[in-house]
N, C-alpha and C positions, 0 to 999 in steps of 0.2 A: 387424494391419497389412495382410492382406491385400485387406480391404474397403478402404482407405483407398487402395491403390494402383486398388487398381478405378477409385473414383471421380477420380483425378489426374483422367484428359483430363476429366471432366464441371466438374468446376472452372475448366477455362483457359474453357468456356462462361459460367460463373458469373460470374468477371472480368466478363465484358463486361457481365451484364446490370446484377450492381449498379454499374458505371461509369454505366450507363444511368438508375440510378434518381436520381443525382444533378441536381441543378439547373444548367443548363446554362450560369447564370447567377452563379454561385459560383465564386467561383476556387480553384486548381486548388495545391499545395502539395508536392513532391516530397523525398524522402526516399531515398538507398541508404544499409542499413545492412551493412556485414560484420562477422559476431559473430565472434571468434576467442579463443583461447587466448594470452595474454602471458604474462612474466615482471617481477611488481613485487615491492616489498619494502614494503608500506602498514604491516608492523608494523618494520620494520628484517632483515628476514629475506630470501630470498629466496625466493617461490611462484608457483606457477599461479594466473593469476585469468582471468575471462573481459570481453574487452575489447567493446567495439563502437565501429569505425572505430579501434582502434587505441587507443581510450580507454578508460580505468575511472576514474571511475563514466562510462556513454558519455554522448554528446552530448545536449544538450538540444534538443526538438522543442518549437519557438517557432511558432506559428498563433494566429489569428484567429477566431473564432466563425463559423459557416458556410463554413470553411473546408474543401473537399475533400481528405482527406489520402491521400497514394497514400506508401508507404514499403517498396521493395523490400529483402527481410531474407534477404541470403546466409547460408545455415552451414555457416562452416568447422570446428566444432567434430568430433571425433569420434563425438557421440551425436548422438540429436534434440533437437530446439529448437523452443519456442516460445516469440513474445514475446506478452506480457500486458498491455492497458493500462489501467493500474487505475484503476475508480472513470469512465472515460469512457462514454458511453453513447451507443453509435453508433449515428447514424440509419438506421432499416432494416438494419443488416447488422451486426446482431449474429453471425454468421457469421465477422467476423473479430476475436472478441476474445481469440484464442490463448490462447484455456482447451481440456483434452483434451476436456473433454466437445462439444466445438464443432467442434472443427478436428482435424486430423491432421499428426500433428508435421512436422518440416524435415528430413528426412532430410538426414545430411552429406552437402555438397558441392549440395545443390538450394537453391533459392532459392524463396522464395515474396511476393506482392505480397500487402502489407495495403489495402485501402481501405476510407475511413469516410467520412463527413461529421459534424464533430463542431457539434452543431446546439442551441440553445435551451441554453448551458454554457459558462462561464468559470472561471478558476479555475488552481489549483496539482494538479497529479497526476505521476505517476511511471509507468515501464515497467518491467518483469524479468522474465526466465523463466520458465515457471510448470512447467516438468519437471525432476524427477529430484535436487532440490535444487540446482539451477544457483544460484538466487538467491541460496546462499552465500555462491558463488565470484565476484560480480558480477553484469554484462550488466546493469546498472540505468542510468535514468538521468532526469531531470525532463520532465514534457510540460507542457506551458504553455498554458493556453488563453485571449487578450486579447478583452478586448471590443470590440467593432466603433466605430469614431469616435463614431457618434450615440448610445451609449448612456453612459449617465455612470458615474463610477465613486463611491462614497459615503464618497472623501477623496479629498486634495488629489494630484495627481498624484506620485508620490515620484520622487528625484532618480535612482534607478536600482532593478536588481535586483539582488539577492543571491539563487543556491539553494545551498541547503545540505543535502546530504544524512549523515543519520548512519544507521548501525545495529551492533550488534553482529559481531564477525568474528575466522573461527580459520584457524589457522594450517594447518589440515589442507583439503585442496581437496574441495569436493563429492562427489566420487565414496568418499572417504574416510569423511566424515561419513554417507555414505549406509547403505555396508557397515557402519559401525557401527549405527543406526540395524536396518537386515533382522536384526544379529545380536542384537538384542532390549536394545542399549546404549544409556544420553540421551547426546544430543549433551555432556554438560559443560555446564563453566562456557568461558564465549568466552574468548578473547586479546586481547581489546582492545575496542574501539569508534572506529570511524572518521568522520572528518568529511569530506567529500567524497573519501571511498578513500584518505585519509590519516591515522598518526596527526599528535604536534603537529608544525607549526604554518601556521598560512596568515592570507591575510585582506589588504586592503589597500581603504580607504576615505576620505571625507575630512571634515573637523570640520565639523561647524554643519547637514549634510544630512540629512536623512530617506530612507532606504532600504526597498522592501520586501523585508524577509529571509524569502523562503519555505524551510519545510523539509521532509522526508520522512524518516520512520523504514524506512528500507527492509531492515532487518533478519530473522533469522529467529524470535527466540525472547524479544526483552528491549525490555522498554518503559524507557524511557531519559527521565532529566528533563534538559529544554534551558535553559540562562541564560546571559545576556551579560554581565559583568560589571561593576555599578553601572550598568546602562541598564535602562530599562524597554523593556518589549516590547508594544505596542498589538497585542492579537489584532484582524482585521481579515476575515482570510475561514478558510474551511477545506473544501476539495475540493469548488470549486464554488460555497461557500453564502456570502455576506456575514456573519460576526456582527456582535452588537453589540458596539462597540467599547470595550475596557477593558482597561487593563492589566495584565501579569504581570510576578513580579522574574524566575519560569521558570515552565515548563508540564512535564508530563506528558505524551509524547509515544508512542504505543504502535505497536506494529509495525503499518505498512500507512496510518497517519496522516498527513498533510501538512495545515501550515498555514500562512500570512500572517501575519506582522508587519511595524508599522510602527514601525522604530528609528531617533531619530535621535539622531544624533552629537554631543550635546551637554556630553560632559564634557571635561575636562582635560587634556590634550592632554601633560601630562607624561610620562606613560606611555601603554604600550601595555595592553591588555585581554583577559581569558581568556574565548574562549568554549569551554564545557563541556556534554558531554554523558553522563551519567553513570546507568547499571544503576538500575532502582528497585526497592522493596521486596523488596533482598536484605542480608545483614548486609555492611556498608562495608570492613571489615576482610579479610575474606575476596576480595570481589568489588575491591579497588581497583583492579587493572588493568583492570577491566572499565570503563572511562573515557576519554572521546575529548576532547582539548582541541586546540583553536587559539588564534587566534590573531587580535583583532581590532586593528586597524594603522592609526591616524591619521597623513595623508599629512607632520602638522607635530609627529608624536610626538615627544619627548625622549627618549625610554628603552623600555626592554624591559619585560614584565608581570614581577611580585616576585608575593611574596608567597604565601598559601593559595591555593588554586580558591575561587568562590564554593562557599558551601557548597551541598548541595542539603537538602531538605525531610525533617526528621528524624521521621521516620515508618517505620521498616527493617518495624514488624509491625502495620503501621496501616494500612487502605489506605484507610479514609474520607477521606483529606486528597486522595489523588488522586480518590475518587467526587466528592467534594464540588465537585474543580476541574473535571472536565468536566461538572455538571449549573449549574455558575458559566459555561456559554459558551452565549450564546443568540444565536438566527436573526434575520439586521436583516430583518423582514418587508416595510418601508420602502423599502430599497435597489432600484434595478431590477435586472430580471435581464438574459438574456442578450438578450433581446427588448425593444423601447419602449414597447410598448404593456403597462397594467398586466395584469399573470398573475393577481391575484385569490387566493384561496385556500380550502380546504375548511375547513367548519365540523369539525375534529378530533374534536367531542365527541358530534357525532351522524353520525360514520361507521358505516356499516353492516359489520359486520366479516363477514368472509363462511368465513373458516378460520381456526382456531386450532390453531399448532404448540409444543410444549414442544420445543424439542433439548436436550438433557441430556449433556456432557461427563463422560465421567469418566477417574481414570488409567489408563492401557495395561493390558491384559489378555492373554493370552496365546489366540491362536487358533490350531487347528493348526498350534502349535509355535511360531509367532511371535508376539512384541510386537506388538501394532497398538491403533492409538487406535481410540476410537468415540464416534457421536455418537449418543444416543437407543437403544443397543445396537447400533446396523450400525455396520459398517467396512466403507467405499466401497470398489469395486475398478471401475475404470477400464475399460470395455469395449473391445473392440480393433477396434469402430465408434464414431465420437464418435456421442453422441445425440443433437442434431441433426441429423448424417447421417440415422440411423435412421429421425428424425421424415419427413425429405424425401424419401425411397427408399424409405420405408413397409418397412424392413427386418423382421421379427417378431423377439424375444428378447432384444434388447440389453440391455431395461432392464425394471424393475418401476415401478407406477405406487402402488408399496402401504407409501412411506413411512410410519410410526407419525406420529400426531395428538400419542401422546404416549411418553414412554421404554416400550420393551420389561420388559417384567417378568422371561424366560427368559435364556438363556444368549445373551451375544453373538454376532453371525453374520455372516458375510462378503455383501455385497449388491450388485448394482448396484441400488439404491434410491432411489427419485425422488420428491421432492412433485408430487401431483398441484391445482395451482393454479387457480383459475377465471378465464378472461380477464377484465379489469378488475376485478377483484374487490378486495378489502381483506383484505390478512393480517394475523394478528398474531403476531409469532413472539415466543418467550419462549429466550431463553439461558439455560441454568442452566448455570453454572460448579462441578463438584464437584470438581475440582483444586485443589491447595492453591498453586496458581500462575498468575498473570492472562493470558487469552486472549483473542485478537485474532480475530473474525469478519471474513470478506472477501463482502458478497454481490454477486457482480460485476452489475453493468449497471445495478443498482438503484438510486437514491434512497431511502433508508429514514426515517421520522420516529421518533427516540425520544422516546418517550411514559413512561415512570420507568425506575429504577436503583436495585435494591438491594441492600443489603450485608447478608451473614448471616454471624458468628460462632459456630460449632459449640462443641458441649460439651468434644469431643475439644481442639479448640485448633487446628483447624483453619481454613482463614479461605476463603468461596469469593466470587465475584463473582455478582451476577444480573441479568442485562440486561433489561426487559422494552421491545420496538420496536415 
């Protein structure tokens, strides 16, 4: 921390200049957020969560394409804070994408200005905390990016918006789950699943309209299948990208995921309708409360939902049904994007690949004396200069440039450890999933293309994922 206070006053410099790098011609979009500590009851209980403005899940940040985003972020919380925004890829100032490696937390009771321009990107994306397990305990919430008037969108305008956020959630507050976590414990099985920081019920819509129902899995641990009850669900984008349009009875939805549908309200108006969001490939029995239901509400409904929940996808020790569905969701190449004039696109098959990384997951291992994950055999530790700092203050020691190409053969080891990348270059990163439990990669700022996905069933009876991007 103490490099980080160093450079405070050189920051309030910084402000100014990337306010400068913006277009002067763009307008300008303002945001205060105060993150703070409430008292709800989202499972019927009463706990700590963490609000912003006074809200959980907080406020949605609604902008425009080329729009300037300035969002001054007080914290009143007791620790540091930062907010994260995921999947945005901010023009020139990558500097404020409230990752530790980038920035230096919010000291209680300081406040800090984010600015972006979020540029050449539209789409559905989300915020949350990225320290110390904050995202537990909330501080999430929808970031929205529209397209500009003169670019078209590749369907009919829908009659409104729906976000809906789900994730998994326990009854123990962050700092809880944390100390269990250092003391070498899994987090468990969750207490519920919520649908926008509620369990049931909500929702209020009206018959015969089409809505875009965006979601975000903004959880920590459990990829969760989403379905609306006897409606079909038109996928339509996902962080950003148009797909091709086609329908789901549900999806598959995994931690850090957000997506677009187009539902419209065409059934029967006699009752009301379950929307469900419900644990995937864990045994149903055991995991049932692990399940968020609402509550979809035609304005000329007769009655209340009866009945079962839709079921979801009986598959508890299968996971091909979910590979199969996200390799079933393709890029509408067709669509425009955030810009008018056509973007073109790279011949994929005669990319020049310029680096090749294997990361390699496997279960927690014990490093002096503690649990800790790893990727490739390092377990990251967080320098107490963000590495961009470093980079820009020509700091020496912060980091290693001596990432593995491919997993460590030796014994596991604590690192700050870095891929050493070539500018413009082409990677190809390879996921190997050796956990017998499905894992959610976040590569911030990136656009990534996946290029296959495969599934391997071990001798043991173990089941792991393999991503290749």
């Amino acid at each position: 921390m103490a490099m980080c206070r160093v450079f405070a006053a050189v920051f309030l410099v910084y402000i100014w200049v990337l306010a400068s790098l913006c277009s002067a011609g763009d307008p300008y979009v303002f945001y205060n957020f105060e993150v703070s500590y409430i008292t709800a009851s989202p499972l019927g209980e009463p706990q700590q969560v963490i609000a912003v403005n006074g809200k959980f899940p907080g406020p949605i940040v609604n902008v425009t394409t080329n729009d300037n985003v300035v969002i001054n972020v007080r914290n009143k919380l007791d620790e540091h804070l930062l907010l994260h925004w995921s999947g945005i890829q901010q023009r020139r100032s990558s500097w404020q994408d409230g990752l530790p490696g980038t920035n230096c937390p919010i000291p209680p009771k300081w406040n800090w200005t984010y600015q972006f321009q979020v540029k050449d990107q539209v789409g559905s994306f989300f915020y949350f905390p990225s320290l110390n397990m904050q995202r537990s305990s909330g501080g999430f919430g929808s970031f929205i990016i529209n397209n500009r008037a003169v670019i078209p969108i590749p369907f009919d305008t829908p009659h409104g918006d729906i976000v809906i956020t789900i994730g998994d959630w326990y009854k123990r507050n962050h700092t809880a789950l944390r100390r269990a976590l250092d003391a070498g414990r899994d987090l468990g099985m969750p207490d519920g699943v919520l649908i926008n920081g509620k369990g049931p019920y909500q929702y209020n819509t009206t018959y015969g309209k089409t809505y875009r129902v965006r979601v975000h899995n903004v959880g920590v641990s459990t990829s969760l299948n989403f379905r609306i009850q006897n409606h079909n669900m038109l996928l339509a984008e996902s962080e950003g990208s148009y797909t091709v349009q086609q329908n789901y009875t549900s999806l598959d939805i995994h931690v850090g995921q957000s997506y677009s549908f187009l539902v419209t309200m065409d059934q029967n108006a006699s009752s009301d309708y379950y929307i469900v969001a419900s644990a995937r490939m864990v045994n149903d029995t055991t995991w049932r409360r692990v399940t968020g239901v609402g509550i979809l509400h035609y304005t000329n409904s007769k009655g209340k939902a009866s009945g079962p929940l839709p079921a979801a996808p009986q598959d508890e020790f299968d996971k091909t049904f979910s590979m199969n569905q996200a390799r079933s969701i393709r890029w509408n190449v067709s669509a425009s994007g955030a810009r008018p004039n056509p973007q073109g696109s790279f011949r994929y098959g005669s990319i020049n690949v310029t680096e090749v990384y294997v990361l390699k997951n496997k279960p927690p291992v014990q490093i002096n004396g503690k649990k800790r994950a790893t990727l490739s055999g390092i377990s990251f530790i967080n320098p107490a200069t963000p590495i961009r700092l470093a980079d820009q203050f020509k700091v020496k020691g912060v980091y290693k440039l001596d990432f593995p190409n491919n997993p460590l053969t030796g014994p596991p080891k604590l690192e700050t450890s870095v891929i050493n990348g070539t500018y413009r270059g082409f990677m190809e990163v390879i996921l190997q999933n050796n956990e017998t439990r499905m894992q959610s990669y976040h590569l911030s700022g990136y656009a990534v293309f996946v290029v296959g996905k495969l599934y391997i069933s071990f001798m043991s009876g173990d089941h792991s994922v393999v991503n290749f991007c």
